[in-house]
Backbone bond lengths (Angstrom), bond angles and torsions (degrees), N, CA, C in turn:
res aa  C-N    CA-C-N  psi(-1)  N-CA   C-N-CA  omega(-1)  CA-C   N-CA-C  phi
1 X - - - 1.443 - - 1.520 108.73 -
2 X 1.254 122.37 122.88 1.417 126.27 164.28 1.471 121.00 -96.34
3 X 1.462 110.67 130.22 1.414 108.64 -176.39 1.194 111.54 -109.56
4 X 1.506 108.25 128.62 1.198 107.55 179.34 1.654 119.01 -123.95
5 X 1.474 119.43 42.45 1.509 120.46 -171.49 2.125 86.90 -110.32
6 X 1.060 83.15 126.78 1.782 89.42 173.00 1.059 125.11 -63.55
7 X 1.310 131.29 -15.77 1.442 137.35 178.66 1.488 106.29 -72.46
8 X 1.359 116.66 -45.17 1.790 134.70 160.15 1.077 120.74 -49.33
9 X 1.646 110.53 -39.61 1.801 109.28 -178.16 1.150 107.13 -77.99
10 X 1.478 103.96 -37.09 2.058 104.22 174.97 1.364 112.67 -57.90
11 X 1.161 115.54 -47.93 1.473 109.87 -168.82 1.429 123.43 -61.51
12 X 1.486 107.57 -43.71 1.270 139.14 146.05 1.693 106.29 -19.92
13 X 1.378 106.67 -71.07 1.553 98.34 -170.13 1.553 118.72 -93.53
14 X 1.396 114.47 11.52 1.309 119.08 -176.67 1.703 87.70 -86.72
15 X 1.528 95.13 -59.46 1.681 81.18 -162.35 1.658 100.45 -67.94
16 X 1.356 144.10 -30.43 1.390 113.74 -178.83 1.602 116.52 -52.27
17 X 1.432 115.64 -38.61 1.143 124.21 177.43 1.984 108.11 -68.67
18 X 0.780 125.47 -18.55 1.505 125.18 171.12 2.056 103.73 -71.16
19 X 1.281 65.11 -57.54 1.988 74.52 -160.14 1.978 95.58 -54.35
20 X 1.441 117.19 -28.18 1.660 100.54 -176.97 1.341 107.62 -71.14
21 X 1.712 105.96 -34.78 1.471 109.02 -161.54 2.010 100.18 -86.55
22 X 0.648 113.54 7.45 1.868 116.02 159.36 1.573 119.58 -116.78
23 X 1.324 121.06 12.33 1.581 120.28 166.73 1.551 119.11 -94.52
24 X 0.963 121.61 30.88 1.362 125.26 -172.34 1.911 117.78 -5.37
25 X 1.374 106.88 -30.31 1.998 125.40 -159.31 1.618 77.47 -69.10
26 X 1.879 87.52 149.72 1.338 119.76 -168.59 1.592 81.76 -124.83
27 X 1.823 101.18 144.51 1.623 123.27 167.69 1.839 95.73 -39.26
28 X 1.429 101.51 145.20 1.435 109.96 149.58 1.235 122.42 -61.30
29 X 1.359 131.95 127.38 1.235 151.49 170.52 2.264 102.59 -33.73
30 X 1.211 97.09 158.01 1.848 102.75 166.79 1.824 102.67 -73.79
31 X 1.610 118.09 -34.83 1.142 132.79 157.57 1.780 124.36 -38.34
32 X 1.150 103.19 -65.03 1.298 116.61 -168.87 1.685 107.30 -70.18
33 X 1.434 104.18 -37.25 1.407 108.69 -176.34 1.449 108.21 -74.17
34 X 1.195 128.16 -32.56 1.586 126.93 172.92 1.534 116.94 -63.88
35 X 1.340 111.71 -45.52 1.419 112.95 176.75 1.574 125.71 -75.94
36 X 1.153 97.88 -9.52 1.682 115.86 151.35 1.447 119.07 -74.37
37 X 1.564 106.33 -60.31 1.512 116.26 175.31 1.948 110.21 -34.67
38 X 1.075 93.58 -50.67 1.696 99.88 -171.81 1.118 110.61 -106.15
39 X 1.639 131.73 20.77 1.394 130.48 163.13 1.750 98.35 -92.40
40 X 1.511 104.17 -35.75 1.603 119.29 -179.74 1.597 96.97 -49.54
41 X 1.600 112.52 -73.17 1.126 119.51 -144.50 1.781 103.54 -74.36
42 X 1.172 116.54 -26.01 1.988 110.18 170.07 1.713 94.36 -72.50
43 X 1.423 131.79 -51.64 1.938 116.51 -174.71 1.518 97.78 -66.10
44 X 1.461 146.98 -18.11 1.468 132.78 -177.71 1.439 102.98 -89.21
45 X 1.422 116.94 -15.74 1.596 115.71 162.84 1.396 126.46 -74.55
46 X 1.468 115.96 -40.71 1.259 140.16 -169.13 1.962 87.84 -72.64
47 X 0.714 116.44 -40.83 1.909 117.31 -164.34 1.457 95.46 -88.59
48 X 1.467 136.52 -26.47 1.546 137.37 172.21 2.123 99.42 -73.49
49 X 0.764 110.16 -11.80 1.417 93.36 -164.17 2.135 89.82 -132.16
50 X 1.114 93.20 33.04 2.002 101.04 169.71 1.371 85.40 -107.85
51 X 1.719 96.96 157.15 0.768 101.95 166.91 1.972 123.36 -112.37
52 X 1.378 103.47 44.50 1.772 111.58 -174.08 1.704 81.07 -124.14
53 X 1.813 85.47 162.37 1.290 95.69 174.18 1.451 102.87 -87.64
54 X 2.052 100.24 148.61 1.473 99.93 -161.37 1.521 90.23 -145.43
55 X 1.254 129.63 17.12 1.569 127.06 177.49 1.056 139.33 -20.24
56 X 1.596 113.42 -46.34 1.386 149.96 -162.33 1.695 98.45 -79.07
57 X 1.227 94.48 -68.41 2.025 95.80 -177.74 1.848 97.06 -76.65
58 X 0.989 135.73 -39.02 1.431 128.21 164.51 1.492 98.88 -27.61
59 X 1.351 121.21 -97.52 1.563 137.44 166.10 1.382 106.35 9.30
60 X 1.201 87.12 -80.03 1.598 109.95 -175.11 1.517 114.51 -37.07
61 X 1.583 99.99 -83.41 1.580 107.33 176.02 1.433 123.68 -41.85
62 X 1.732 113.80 -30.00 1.485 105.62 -175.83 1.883 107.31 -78.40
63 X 1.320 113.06 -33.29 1.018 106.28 174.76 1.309 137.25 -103.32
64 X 1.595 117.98 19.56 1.535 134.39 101.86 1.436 144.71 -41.50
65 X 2.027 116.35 -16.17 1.060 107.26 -176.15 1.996 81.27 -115.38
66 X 1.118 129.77 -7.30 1.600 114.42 157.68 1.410 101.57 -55.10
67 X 0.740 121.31 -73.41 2.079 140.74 -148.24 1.685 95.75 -56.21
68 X 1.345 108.16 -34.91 1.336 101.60 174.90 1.352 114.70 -86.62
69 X 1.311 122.16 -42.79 1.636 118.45 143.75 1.070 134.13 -1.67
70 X 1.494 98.59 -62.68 1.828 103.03 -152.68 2.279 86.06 -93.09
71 X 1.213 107.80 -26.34 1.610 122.91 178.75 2.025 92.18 -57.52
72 X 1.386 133.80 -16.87 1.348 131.01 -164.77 1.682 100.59 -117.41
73 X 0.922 103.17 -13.02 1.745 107.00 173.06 1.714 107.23 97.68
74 X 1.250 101.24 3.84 1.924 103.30 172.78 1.499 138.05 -71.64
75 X 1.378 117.22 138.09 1.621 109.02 -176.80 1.511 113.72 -72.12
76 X 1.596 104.13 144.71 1.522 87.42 -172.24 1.421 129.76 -55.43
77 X 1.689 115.73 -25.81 1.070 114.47 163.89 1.776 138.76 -32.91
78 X 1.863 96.41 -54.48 1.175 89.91 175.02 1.385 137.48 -81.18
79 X 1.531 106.86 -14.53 1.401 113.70 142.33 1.572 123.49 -39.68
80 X 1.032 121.95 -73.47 1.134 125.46 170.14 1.451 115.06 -23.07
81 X 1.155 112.52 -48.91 1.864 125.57 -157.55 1.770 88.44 -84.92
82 X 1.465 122.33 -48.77 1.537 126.48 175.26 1.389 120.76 -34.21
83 X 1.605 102.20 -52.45 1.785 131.46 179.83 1.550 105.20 -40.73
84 X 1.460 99.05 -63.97 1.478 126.47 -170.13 1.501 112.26 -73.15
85 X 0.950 123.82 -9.83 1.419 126.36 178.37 1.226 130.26 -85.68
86 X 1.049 124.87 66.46 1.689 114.29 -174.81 1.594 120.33 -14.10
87 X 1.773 105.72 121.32 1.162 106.59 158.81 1.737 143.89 -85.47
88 X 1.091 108.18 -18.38 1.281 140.28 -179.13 1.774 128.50 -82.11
């Protein structure tokens, strides 16, 4: 649907322009995202080797430590191979 009544486009761009100008948060650092990357991938190890079922945050964490992956410039492969690698 395209809108084209101006009262809509204004409103439209007031609040996009509200909501940028009240977010103050700055991108995560190349820093910040790595030490996440590999805080993910030692707790997605620690939850592979419990012994309760843990699927849900499994899920989760692995496809939190892709997204941060692909956020570092990596092929999914070697992610993959990272996951699997004992850190410890």
């Amino acid at each position: 649907m395209i809108i084209t009544d101006n009262e809509t486009v204004n409103a439209a761009e007031d609040l996009i322009r509200r909501h940028k100008e009240q977010r103050p948060e700055k991108p995560r650092t190349v820093q910040a995202i790595q030490a996440r990357y590999n805080q993910a991938i030692s707790q997605y190890q620690d939850l592979m080797q419990a012994q309760v079922d843990n699927r849900e945050q499994r899920v989760m964490l692995y496809s939190e430590i892709k997204t941060l992956g692909w956020c570092l410039g990596r092929e999914e492969a070697k992610i993959v191979k990272e996951i699997n690698t004992p850190v410890k």
